[in-house]
C-alpha positions in Angstrom: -88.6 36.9 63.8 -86.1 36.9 60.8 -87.8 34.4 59.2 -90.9 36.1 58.9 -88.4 39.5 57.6 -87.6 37.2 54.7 -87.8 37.6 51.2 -89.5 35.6 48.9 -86.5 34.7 47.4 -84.7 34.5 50.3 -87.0 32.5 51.8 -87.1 30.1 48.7 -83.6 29.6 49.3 -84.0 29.6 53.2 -86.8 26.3 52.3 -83.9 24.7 50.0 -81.3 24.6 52.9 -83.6 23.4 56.0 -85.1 20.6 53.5 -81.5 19.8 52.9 -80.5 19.4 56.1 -84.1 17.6 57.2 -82.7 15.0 54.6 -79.3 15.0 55.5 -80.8 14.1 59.2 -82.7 11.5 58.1 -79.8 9.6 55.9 -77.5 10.5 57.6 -76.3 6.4 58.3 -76.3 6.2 54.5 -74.1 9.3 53.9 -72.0 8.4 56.6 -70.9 4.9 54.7 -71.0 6.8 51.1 -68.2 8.8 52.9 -66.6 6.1 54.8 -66.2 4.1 50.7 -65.0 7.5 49.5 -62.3 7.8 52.1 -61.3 4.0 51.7 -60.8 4.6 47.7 -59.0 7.8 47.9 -56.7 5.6 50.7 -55.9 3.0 47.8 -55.5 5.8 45.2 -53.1 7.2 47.4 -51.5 3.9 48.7 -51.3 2.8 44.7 -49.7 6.3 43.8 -47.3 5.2 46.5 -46.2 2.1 45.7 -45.8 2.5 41.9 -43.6 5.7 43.2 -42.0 3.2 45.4 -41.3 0.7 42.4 -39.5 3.5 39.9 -37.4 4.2 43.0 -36.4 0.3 43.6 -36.0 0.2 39.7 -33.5 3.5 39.9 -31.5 2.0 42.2 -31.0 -1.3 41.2 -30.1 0.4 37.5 -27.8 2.9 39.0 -26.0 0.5 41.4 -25.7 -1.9 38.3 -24.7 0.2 35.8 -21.8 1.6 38.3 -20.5 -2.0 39.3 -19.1 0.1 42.6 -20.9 3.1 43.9 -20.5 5.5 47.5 -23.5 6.6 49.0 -22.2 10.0 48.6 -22.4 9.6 44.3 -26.2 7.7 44.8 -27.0 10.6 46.2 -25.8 13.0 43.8 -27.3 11.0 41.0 -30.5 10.9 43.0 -31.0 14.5 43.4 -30.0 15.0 39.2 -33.8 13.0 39.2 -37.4 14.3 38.9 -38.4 12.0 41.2 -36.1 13.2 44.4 -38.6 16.6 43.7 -34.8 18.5 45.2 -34.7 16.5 48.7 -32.0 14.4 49.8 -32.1 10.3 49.6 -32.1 10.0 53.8 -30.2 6.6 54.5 -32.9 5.0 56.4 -34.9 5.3 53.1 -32.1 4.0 51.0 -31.6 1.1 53.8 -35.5 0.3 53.7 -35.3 0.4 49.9 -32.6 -1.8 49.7 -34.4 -4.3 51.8 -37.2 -4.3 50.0 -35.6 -5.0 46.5 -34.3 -8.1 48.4 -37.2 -9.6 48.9 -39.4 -8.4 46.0 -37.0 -9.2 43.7 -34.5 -11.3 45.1 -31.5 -8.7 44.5 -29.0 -8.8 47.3 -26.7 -5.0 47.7 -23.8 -5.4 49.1 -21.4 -2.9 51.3 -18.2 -3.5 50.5 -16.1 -1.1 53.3 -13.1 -2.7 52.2 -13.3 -0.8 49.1 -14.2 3.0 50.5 -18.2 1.5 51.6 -19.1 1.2 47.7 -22.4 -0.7 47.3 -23.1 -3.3 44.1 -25.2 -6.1 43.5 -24.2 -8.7 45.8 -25.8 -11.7 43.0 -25.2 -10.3 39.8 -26.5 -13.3 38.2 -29.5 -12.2 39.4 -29.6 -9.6 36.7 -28.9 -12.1 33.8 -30.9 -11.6 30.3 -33.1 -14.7 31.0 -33.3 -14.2 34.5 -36.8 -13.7 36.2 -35.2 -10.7 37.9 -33.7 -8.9 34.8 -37.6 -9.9 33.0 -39.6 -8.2 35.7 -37.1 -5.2 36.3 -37.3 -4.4 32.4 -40.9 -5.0 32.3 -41.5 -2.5 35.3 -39.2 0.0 34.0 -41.0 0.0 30.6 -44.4 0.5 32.0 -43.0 3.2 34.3 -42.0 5.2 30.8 -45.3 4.7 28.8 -47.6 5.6 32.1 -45.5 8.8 32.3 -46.6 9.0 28.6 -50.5 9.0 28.7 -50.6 11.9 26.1 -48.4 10.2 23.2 -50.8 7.7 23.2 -51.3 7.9 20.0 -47.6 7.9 19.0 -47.0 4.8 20.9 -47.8 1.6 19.3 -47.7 -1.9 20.8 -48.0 -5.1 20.3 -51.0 -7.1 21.1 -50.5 -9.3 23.7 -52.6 -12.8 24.9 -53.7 -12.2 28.0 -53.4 -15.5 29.9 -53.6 -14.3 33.5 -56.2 -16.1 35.0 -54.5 -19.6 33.5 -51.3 -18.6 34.8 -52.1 -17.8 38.3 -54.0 -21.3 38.3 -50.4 -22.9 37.2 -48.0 -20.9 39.2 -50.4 -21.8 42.4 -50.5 -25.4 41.1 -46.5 -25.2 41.2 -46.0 -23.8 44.4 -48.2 -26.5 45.9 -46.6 -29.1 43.9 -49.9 -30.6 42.7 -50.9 -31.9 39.5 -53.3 -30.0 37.2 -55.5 -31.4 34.3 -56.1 -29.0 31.2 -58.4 -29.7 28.1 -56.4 -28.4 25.2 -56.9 -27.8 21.6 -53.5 -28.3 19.8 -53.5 -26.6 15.9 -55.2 -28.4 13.1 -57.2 -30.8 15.2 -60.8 -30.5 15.6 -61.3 -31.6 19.4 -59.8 -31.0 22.6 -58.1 -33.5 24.8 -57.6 -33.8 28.4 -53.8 -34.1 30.2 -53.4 -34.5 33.6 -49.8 -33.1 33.7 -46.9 -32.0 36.6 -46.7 -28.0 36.0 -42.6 -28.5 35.8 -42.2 -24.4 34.7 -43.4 -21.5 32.2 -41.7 -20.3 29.9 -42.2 -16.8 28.0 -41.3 -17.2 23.9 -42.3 -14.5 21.5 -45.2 -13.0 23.8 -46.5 -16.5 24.5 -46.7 -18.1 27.6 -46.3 -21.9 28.0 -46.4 -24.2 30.4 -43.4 -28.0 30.6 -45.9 -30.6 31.8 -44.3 -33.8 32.7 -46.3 -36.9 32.9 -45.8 -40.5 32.4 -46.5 -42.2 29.1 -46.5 -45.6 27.7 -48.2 -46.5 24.3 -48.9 -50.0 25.4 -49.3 -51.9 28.6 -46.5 -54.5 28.3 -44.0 -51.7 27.4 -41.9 -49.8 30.0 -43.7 -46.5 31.8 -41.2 -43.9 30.8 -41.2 -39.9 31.5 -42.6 -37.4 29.1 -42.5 -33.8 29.1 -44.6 -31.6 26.9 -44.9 -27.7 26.3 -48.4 -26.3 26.3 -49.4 -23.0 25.2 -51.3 -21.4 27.8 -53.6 -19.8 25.1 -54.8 -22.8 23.7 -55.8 -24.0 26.6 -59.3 -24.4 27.2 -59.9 -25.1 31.4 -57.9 -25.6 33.9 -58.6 -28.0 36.8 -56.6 -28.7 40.0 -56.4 -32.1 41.6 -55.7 -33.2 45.3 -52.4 -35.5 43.6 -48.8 -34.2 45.1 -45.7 -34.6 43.1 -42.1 -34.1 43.8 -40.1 -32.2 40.6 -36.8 -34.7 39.6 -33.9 -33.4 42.0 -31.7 -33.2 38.7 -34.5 -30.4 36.8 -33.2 -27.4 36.3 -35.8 -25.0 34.0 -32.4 -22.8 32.2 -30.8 -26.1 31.4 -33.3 -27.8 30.0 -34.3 -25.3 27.3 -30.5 -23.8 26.6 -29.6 -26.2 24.1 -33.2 -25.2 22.1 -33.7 -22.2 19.9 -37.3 -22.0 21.1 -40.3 -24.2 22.2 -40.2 -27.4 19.7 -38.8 -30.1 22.5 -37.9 -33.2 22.6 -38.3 -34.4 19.2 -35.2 -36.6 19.4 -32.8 -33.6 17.2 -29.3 -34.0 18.5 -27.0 -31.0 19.4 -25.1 -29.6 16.5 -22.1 -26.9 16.5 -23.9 -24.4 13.7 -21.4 -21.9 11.5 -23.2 -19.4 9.7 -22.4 -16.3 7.8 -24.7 -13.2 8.0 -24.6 -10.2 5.0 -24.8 -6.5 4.9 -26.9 -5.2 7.7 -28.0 -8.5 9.0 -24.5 -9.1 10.6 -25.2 -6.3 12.8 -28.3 -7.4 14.1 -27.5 -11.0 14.4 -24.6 -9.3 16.8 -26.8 -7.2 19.0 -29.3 -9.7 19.0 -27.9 -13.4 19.1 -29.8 -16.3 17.5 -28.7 -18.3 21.1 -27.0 -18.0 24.0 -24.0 -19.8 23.2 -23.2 -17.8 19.9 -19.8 -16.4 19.1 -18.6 -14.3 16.6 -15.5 -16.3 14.6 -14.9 -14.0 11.3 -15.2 -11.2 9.8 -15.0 -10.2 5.8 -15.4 -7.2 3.7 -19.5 -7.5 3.7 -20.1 -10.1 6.0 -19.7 -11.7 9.7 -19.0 -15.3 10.5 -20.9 -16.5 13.8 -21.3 -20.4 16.0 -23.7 -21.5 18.0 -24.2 -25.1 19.6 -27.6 -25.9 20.1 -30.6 -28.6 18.5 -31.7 -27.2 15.3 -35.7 -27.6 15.4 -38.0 -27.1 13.0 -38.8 -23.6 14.9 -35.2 -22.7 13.7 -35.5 -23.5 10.2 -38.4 -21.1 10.2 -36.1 -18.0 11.5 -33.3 -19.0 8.9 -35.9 -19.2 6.2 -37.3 -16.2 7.3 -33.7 -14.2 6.7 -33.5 -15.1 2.7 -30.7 -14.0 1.2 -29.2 -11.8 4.1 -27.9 -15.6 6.3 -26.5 -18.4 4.9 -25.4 -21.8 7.2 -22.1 -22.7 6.5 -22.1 -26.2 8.8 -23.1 -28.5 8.8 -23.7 -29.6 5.6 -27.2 -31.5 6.1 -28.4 -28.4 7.5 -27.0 -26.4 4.9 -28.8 -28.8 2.4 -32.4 -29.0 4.2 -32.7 -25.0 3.8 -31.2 -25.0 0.4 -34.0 -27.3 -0.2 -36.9 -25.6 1.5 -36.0 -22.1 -0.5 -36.4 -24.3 -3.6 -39.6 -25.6 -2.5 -41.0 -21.9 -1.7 -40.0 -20.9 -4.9 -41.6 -23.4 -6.9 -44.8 -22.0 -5.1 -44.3 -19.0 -7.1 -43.7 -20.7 -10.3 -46.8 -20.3 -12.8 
């Protein structure tokens, strides 16, 4: 009887709603999986707003343990509650324990009790936490991105670096590593015209100046009547044109060790027969500064210091790759020993100034 009351307008709007819901009956299956993929990708929004949550909160921790050497669960928890992130509530202790379990296995970092000395907690393998150390890489990388995706809106403020992206070859190496089998890669090398094929041992990758490589040993001989010997070889990973897996296993040499085999190079020019030299070098004004905050190698020292000017050592092969940093300083770094080297950048100034000769 109402309906027949109506309004027209009201029952123009009365038509809407009953031919919406006639609809809704009849797809109802299809609405009911629209919904169903709705609820799944607000799930993964929420489980990825989790988890990077999570990761800030491993990233705290391990930085405030570390920075503290020796630290109470009472002080973590007054240093957590100074943080946006505790939003005012209290660390609870099966959180922090969970936590700590889960840097252990995600990135390898052991915390330690030590009830001896009042239950302080550090980092149980501070090595761990080394400059060159996978740990210390992916900790600072995390932390970074934590900062600039808190920092959408200074986006234009922010300027980066562009960076290769190489992640489809190096997932095919790092699986081709942890199944120890050999890969074979076309690659292009600089200057030369066509690609050519390796089939090499993925050994390790290496990250240098943004650029990932990969130490391929194979065996190489230029001659059948002369001796087999073993040859390793970086590859950059962006000049490499395919990757392909193979069904060969190897075993890596028992006496490889990937930090000791670069640590007597400056960069990524291997193996070109340059024997290790103890380097002295002086750098001027500013220069000695920087040279201390940032050393040109792991084993450098500081040995004098003058009125305008710092005195530094280093052992280590000096590569071609090095003479293009030294060159690259001018006036500002000057190699004091030894005297071949000293000579062979004298020389190469002269040669870049006669380019500018008219």
């Amino acid at each position: 009887m109402k309906l027949l009351l109506c309004r027209h307008k009201d029952k123009k709007n009365l038509y809407q709603i009953i031919g919406q819901v006639l609809f809704l009956r009849k797809n109802v299956s299809q609405i009911n999986k629209i919904a169903k993929i709705s609820l799944l990708n607000v799930d993964k929004i929420v489980y990825n707003m989790r988890t990077q949550a999570k990761f800030k909160e491993y990233i705290w921790l391990v930085n405030t343990i570390n920075k503290a050497r020796a630290i109470s669960f009472a002080d973590i928890q007054k240093k957590w509650l100074e943080t946006d992130m505790s939003e005012g509530i209290e660390l609870a202790r099966s959180t922090f324990n969970r936590h700590k379990d889960a840097i252990e296995d995600i990135f390898g970092i052991y915390i330690e009790c030590n009830r001896k000395n009042g239950y302080k907690y550090s980092i149980g393998n501070p090595e761990a936490l080394e400059s060159d150390s996978i740990q210390n890489w992916m900790l600072a990388t995390l932390a970074s991105n934590n900062i600039i995706s808190e920092c959408v809106s200074l986006q234009d403020r922010i300027v980066l670096e562009t960076v290769p992206y190489e992640g489809e070859s190096l997932k095919q190496i790092l699986d081709a590593m942890k199944q120890n089998i050999k890969i074979t890669i076309l690659y292009k090398r600089y200057g030369n015209t066509d690609a050519k094929s390796y089939t090499i041992e993925p050994y390790c990758i290496k990250l240098h100046k943004q650029r990932w490589y990969v130490l391929g040993h194979f065996h190489y001989t230029e001659a059948e009547t002369q001796e087999v010997k073993d040859y390793y070889a970086l590859f950059s990973l962006d000049r490499i044109k395919s990757i392909e897996s193979t069904d060969t296993k190897f075993e890596i040499a028992q006496d490889f060790n990937a930090q000791d085999y670069f640590k007597e190079y400056y960069g990524v020019l291997i193996g070109d027969g340059t024997a290790v030299e103890r380097i002295r070098f002086r750098a001027y004004d500013y220069e000695q500064y920087r040279v201390k905050d940032l050393p040109l190698h792991a084993t450098q020292k500081a040995i004098a210091k003058g009125d305008n000017y710092m005195d530094f050592e280093i052992t280590m092969r000096p590569t071609v790759d090095f003479f293009g940093y030294l060159m690259s300083r001018g006036s500002q770094l000057r190699i004091l020993s030894p005297e071949w080297l000293a000579e062979q950048i004298h020389d190469l100034h002269q040669d870049a100034m006669r380019m500018y000769e008219k």
